[in-house]
Structure formats: structure tokens, C-alpha cells
C-alpha positions as CSV (number, residue, x, y, z in Angstrom):
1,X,160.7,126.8,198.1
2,X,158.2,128.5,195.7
3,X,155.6,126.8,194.0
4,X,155.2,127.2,190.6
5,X,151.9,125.5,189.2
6,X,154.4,124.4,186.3
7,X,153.6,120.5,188.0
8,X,149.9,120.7,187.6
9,X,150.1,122.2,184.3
10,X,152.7,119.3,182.9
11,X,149.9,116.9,185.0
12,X,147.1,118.2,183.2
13,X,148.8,118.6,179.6
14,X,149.6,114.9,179.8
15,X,146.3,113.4,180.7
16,X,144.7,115.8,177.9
17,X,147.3,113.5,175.6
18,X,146.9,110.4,177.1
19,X,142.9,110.6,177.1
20,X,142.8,111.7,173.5
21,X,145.3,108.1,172.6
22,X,143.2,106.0,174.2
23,X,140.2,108.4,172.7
24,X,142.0,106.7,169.0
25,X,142.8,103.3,170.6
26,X,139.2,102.6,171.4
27,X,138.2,103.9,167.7
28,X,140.2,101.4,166.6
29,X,143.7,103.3,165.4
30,X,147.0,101.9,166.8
31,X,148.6,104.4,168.8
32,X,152.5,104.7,169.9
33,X,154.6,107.7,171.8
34,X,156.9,110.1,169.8
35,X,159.0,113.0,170.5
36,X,158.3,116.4,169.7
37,X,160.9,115.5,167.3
38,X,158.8,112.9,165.9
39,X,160.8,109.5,166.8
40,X,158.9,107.2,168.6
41,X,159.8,106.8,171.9
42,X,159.3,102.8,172.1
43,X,160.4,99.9,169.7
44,X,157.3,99.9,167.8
45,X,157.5,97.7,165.0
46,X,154.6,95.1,167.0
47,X,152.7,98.1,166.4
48,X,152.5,97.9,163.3
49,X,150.8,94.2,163.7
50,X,148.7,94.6,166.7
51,X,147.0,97.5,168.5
52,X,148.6,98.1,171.7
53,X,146.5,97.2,175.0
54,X,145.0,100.6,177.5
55,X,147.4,99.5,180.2
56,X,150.2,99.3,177.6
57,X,149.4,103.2,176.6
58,X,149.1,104.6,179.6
59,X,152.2,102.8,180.9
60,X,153.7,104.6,178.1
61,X,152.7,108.4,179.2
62,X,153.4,107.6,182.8
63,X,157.3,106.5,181.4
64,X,156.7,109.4,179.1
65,X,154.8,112.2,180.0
66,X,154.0,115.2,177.4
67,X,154.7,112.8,174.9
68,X,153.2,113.6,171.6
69,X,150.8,110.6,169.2
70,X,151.9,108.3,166.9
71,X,148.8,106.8,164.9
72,X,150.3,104.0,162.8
73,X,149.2,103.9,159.2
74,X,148.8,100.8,157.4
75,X,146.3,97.9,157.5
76,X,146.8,97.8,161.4
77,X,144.3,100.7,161.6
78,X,143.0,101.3,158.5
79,X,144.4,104.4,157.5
80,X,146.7,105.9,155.3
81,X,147.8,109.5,154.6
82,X,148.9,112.2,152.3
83,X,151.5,114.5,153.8
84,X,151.6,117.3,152.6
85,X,155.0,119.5,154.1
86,X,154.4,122.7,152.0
87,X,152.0,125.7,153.2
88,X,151.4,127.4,150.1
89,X,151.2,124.3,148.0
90,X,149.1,124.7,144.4
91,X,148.8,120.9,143.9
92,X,145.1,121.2,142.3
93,X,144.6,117.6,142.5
94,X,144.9,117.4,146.4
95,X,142.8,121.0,146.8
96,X,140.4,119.4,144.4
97,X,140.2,116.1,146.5
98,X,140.2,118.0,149.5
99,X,136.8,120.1,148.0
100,X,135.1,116.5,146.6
101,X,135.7,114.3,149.4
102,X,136.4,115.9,152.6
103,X,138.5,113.5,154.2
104,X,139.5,114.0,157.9
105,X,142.3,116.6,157.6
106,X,144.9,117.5,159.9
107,X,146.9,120.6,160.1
108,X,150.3,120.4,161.3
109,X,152.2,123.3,163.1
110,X,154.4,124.5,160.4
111,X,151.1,124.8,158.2
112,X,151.0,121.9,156.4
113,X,148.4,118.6,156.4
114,X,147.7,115.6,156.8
115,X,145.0,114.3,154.2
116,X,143.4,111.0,155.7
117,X,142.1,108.3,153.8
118,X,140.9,104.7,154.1
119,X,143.6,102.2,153.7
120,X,142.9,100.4,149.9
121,X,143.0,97.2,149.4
122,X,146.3,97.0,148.2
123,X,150.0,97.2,150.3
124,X,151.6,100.4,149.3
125,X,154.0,101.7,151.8
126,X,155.5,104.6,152.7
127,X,156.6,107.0,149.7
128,X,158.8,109.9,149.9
129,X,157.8,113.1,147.9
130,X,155.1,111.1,145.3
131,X,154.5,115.3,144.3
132,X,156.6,118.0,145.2
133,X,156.8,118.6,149.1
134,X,154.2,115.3,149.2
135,X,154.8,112.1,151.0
136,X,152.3,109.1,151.5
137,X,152.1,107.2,154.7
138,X,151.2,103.8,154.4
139,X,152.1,100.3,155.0
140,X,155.0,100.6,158.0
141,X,154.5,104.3,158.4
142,X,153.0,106.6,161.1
143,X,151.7,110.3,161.8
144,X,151.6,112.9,164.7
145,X,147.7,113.4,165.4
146,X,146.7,116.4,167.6
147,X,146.7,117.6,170.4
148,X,150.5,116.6,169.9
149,X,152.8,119.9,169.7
150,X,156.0,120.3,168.3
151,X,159.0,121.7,170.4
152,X,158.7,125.3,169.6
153,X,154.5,124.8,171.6
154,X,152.4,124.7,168.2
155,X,150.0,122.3,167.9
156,X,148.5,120.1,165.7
157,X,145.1,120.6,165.1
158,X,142.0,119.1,163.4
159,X,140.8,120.8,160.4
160,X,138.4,118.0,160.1
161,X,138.4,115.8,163.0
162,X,139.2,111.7,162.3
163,X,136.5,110.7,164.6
164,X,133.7,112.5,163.4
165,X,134.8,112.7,159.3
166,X,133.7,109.8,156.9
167,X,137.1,108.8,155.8
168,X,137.0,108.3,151.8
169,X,138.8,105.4,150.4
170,X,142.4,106.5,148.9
171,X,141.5,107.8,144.9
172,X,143.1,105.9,142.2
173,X,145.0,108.9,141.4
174,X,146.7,108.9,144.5
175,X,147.6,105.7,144.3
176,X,148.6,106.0,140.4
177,X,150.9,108.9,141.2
178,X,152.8,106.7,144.2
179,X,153.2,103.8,141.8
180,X,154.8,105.7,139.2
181,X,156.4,108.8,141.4
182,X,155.9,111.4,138.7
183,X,152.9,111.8,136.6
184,X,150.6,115.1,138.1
185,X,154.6,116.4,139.7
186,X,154.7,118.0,136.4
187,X,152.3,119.7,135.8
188,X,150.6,120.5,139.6
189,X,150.5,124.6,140.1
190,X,152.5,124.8,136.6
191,X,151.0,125.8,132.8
192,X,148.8,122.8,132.7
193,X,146.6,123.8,135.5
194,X,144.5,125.6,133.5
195,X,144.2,121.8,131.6
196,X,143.5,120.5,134.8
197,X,140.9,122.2,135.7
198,X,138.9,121.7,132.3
199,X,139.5,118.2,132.2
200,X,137.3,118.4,135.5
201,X,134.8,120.8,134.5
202,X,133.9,119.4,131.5
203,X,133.5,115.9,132.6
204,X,135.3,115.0,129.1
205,X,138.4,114.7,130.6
206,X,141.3,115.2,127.5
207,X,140.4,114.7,123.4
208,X,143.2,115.2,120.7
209,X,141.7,118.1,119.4
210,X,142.3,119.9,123.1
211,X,146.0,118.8,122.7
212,X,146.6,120.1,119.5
213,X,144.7,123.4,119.7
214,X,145.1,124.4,123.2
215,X,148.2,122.8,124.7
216,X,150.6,122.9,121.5
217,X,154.0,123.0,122.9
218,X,153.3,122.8,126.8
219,X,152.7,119.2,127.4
220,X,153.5,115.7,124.9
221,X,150.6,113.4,125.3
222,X,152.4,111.3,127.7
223,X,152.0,114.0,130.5
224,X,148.4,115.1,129.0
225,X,147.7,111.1,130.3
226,X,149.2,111.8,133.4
227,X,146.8,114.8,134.1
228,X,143.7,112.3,132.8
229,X,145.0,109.6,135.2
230,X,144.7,112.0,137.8
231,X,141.2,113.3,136.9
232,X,139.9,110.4,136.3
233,X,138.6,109.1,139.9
234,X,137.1,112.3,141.0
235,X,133.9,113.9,140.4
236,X,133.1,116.4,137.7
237,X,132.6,119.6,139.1
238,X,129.3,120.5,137.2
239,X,127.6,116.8,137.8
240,X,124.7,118.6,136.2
241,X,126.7,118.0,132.5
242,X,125.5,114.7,130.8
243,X,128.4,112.2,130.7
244,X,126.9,110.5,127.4
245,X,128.8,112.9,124.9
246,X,132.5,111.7,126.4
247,X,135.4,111.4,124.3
248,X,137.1,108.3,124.1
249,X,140.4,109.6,124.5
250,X,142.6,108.3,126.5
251,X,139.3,107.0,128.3
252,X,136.3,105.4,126.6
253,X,133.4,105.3,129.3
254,X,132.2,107.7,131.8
255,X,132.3,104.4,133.7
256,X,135.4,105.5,134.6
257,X,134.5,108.8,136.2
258,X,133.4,107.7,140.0
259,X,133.3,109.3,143.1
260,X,136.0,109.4,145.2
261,X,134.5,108.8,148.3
262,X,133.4,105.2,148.0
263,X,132.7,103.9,151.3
């Protein structure tokens, strides 16, 4: 009978997996075992309450070799995250986070991300499309870190690593947007980017007069508060401007401009 080498490559793939979970174990992160279709391959509920021990995880790739990594979201490791499902996405708000804070990034094999941010201090839990193509992991939810692959051999991969990134706390307008579940959806890629964007540059965020001379017809002022709400938490992007000439509509202080990455 030949020999194939196929046994020391399966070998060596699964001890590249199982040293890079117990890589995020010892970081802190709470780790389970998933398909490459993304099911976990253990009850993993607990898991979401405690961090499992290092003979518990390797117990689980000897069971289950090649088996891709959970990282459990929520206040069990500290972490939440924006997944985002679509490649060509134009939200501006997440490109613009993405440009202001940096926050470890990971890029999943059909070309979309995972944004990762620092679990607040509030329980949100999991929430299913909060933008178009958008889901936020939270409180009871998980996602597939890298080296994982999916079934077709593509690879997550870190755009920005977890271990090595300061990991921002999640902005207010993230966590405005999953409370309400609508808000920037309206208006992200669409006719009020170009409002988007000014409300940031100008570090004046939205008056009445740039309603009713620039956005007649295209947005009510309900939606213009959505795209303020969304503005609001991030930094300007010419910090040079002063902040002492601010309208006071729909905000009153430049108080309320601060950065997003806050710890």
C-alpha cells in the first residue's frame, strides 16, 4: 500500500489550529470547535459562561481534528463583532470606522469581515442584518477566527491581527443602529452619502440650513438624525478645524464629538 503524505499533512494542519486556539485561550478569548459549516461541534452553551480549560481544547481537536475556531463573543471574552457578509459593501460608516479606529479586522473567505471591537458595557446580543448584509455578534454569539477554512479550502485571514491590534470599544453609533435596526440602512452607499461625508468633514455635523438648501427632497429630518447619530462618536476628519463654531442642531456641544477608540 502506497503512502500518501495526506496523514502528515492532516497532522500538521491540525496542530497549526489547535496551537493558534490555545494561542486565543491564553489571551484570554473563549474558544469552541466548529464545522467548516460553522456549527459548533460541541454543546457550547458553558462556553459562553466560562473559558474552556487547555486539556478541554485539545481534547476537542484530538475528537475533532481540522476543526475550524469558534471565539465566543460576549462578556465571556470581551469581544464583540460587526459582520459584515457583503464584499463590495459602501456602508461609509463602517469604512469610516475602519479608517478612524483600526480595530482588529478579519477577512473571511467569501470576502467579507469581521470588524472587532471591545465588548461595552451594556448586554446587546446577537442582531441580524442591523445594515444591509450587517450582523452584530454579541452577547450569546460567536465567530470563525483564522486559520479556520471553509469547505471549498479558503481561509480566514487577519487583515489586522486580534493579538497584536488595540481593540476600540464598540462606537455609540454601532450600538444606536442595533437598538433601533434602521437608522444609517437608509441612507449607507445611497444619495445621502455625500451628507455623510460632510457631516464628518466639517466637524458640524447637520444645521437646518444644510437640510433645506442641500438635501430638499432626499431625506425628512428624521433620517438626517439618523446620519448625525451615526457621525456623532467618530472623529472629524480634518481635527485641525476648531469645534467652537458647532451648530446646535440636532447636537449642541462638540462634547459630543469623541473618539472612537476609547480604551
Amino acid at each position: 500500500m502506497g503512502f500518501s503524505g495526506e496523514g502528515i499533512m492532516s497532522i500538521g494542519r491540525n496542530t497549526q489550529l489547535l496551537n493558534a486556539a490555545l494561542e486565543y485561550l491564553d489571551a484570554g478569548y473563549s474558544i469552541i470547535p466548529v464545522g467548516q459549516d460553522k456549527k459548533p461541534l460541541i454543546s457550547w452553551i458553558e462556553f459562553q459562561k466560562r473559558q474552556a480549560t487547555r486539556e478541554e481544547v485539545k481534547e476537542w481537536w484530538t475528537r475533532h481534528p481540522g476543526a475550524n475556531i469558534g471565539m465566543v463573543t460576549g462578556n465571556i471574552s470581551g469581544i464583540c463583532a460587526v459582520d459584515n457578509d457583503d464584499p463590495n459593501s459602501k456602508h461609509q460608516l463602517l469604512k469610516t470606522i475602519d479608517e478612524f479606529a483600526q480595530p482588529p479586522v478579519s477577512m473571511t473567505p467569501r470576502g467579507g469581515n469581521h470588524m472587532i471591537f471591545g465588548m461595552p458595557d451594556k448586554d446587546i446580543r446577537n442582531t441580524v442584518n442591523f445594515l444591509e448584509k450587517v450582523d452584530f455578534r454579541g452577547e450569546g454569539g460567536y465567530i470563525v477566527v483564522p486559520p479556520s477554512m471553509n469547505g471549498n479550502g479558503k481561509g480566514y485571514t487577519w487583515k489586522r491581527s486580534l493579538l497584536t491590534t488595540d481593540i476600540p470599544t464598540l462606537p455609540d453609533s454601532i450600538i444606536k443602529l442595533i437598538q433601533s435596526n434602521n437608522g444609517a440602512a437608509k441612507f449607507a452607499g445611497g444619495p445621502n452619502t455625500n451628507l455623510f461625508n460632510k457631516a464628518l468633514t466639517n466637524n458640524k455635523l447637520i444645521n437646518k440650513e444644510l437640510i433645506n438648501n442641500n438635501i430638499t427632497n432626499i431625506c425628512d429630518s428624521d433620517e438626517v438624525d439618523a446620519i448625525t447619530t451615526s457621525t456623532v462618536s467618530l472623529p472629524p476628519k480634518n481635527p485641525q478645524k476648531s469645534c467652537d463654531k458647532a451648530v446646535t442642531y440636532p447636537v449642541t456641544s462638540c462634547d459630543m464629538i469623541s473618539e472612537v477608540v476609547t480604551s
